[in-house]
N, CA and C atoms as an extended XYZ file, in Angstrom:
150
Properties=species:S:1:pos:R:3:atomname:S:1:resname:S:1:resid:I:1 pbc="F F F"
N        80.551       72.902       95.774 N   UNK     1
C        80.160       74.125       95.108 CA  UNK     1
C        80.397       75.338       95.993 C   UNK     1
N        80.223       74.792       97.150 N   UNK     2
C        80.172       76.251       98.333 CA  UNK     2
C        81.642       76.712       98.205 C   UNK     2
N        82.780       75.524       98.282 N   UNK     3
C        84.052       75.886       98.537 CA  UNK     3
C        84.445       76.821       96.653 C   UNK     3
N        83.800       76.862       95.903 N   UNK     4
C        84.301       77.229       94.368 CA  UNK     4
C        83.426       78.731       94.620 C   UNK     4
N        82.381       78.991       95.080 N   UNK     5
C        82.446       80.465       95.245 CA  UNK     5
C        82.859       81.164       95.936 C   UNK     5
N        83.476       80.481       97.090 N   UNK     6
C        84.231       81.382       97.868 CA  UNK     6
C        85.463       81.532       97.345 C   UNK     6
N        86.148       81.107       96.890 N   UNK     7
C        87.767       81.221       95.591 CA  UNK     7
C        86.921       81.739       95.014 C   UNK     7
N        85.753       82.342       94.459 N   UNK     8
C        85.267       83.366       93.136 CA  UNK     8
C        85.586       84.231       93.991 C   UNK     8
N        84.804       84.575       95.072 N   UNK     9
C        84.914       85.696       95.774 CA  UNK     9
C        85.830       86.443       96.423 C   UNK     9
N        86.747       85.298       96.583 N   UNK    10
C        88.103       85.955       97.127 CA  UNK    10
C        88.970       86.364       95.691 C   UNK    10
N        88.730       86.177       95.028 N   UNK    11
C        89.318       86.148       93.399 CA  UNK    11
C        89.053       87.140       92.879 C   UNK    11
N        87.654       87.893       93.314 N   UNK    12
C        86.915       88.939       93.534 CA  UNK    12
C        88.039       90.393       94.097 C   UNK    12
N        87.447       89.867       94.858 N   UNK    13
C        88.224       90.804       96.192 CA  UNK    13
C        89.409       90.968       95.936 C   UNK    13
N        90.278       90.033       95.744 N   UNK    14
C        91.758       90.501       95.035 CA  UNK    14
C        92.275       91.225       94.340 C   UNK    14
N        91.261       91.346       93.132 N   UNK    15
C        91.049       91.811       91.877 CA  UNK    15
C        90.716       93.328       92.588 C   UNK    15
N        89.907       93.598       93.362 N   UNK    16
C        88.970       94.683       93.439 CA  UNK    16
C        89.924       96.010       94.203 C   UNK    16
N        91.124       95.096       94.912 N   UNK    17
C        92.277       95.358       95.947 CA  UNK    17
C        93.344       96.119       95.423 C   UNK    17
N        93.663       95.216       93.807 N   UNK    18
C        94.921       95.380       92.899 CA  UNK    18
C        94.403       96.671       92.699 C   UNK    18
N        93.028       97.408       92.078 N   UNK    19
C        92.558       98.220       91.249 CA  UNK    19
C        92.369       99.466       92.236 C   UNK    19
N        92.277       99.603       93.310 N   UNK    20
C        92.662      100.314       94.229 CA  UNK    20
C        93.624      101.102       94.612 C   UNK    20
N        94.542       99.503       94.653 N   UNK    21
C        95.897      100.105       95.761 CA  UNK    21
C        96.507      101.025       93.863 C   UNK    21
N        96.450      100.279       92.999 N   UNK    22
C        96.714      101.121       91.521 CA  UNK    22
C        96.225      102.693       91.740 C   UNK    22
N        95.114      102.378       91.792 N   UNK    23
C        94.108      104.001       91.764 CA  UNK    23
C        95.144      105.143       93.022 C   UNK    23
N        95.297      104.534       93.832 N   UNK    24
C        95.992      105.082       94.888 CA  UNK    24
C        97.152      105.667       94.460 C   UNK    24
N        97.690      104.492       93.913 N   UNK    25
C        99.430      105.610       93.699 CA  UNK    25
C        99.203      106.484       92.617 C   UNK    25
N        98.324      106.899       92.176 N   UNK    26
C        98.023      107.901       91.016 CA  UNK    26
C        98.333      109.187       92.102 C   UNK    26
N        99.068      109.913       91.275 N   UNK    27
C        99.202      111.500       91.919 CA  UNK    27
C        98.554      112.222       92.207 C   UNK    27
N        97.942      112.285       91.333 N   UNK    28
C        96.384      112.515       90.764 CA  UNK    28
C        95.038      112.631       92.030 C   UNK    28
N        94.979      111.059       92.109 N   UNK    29
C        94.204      110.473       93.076 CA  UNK    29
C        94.932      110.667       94.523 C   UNK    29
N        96.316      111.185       94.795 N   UNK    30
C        96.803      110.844       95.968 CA  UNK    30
C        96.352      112.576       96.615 C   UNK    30
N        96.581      113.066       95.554 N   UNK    31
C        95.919      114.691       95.737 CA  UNK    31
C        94.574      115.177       96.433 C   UNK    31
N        93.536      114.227       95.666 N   UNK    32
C        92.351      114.327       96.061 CA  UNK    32
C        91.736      114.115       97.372 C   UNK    32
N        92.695      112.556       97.495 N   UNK    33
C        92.372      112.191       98.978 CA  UNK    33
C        92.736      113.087       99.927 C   UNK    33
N        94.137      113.703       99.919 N   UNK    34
C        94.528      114.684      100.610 CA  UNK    34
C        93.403      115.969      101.224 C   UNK    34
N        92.921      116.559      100.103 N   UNK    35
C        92.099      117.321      100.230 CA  UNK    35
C        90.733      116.786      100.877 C   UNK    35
N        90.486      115.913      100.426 N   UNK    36
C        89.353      115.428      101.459 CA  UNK    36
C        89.302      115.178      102.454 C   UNK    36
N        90.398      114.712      103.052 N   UNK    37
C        91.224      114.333      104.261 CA  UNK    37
C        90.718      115.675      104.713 C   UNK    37
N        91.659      116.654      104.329 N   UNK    38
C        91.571      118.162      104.711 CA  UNK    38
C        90.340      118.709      105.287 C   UNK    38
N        89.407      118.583      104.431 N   UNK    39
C        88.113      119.084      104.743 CA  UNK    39
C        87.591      118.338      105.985 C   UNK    39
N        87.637      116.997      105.881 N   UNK    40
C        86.764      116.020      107.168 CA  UNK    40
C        87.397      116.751      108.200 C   UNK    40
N        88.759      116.422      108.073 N   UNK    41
C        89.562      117.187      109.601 CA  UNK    41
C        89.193      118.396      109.929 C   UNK    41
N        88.974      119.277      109.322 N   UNK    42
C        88.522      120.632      109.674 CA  UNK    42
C        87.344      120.775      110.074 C   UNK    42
N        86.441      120.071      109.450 N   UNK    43
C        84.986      120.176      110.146 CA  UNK    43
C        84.696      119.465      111.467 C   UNK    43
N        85.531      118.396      111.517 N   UNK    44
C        84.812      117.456      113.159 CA  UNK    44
C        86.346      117.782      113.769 C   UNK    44
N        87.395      118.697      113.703 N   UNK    45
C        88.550      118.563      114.191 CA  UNK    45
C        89.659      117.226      114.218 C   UNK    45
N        90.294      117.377      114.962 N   UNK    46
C        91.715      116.926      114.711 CA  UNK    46
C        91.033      115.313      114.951 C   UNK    46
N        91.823      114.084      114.679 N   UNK    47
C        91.320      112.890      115.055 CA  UNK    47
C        92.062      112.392      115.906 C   UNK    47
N        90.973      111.753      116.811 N   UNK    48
C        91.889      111.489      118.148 CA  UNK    48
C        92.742      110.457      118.260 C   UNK    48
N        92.425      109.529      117.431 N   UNK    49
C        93.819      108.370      116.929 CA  UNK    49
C        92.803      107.243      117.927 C   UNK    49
N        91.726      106.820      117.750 N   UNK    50
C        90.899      105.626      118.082 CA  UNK    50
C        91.193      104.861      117.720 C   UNK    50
């Protein structure tokens, strides 16, 4: 049983991944992030690449 919810969960997660990386290539959505991007960077400055 243990090994059948973890294939739910990764089945899960896959699913949850597809609907994402989708959401992402939206123009739309690729816009937004941008701008948010924008704002974080401006308030705590540049990122130091950690």
């Amino acid at each position: 049983m243990g090994k059948f919810k973890a294939l739910l969960k990764t089945g899960v997660a896959v699913k949850a991944f597809e609907i994402a990386r989708r959401e992402a290539a939206k123009p739309a959505n690729q816009a937004k992030a941008k701008e948010l991007f924008a704002k974080v960077t401006s308030r705590t400055g540049k990122p130091t690449g950690h």
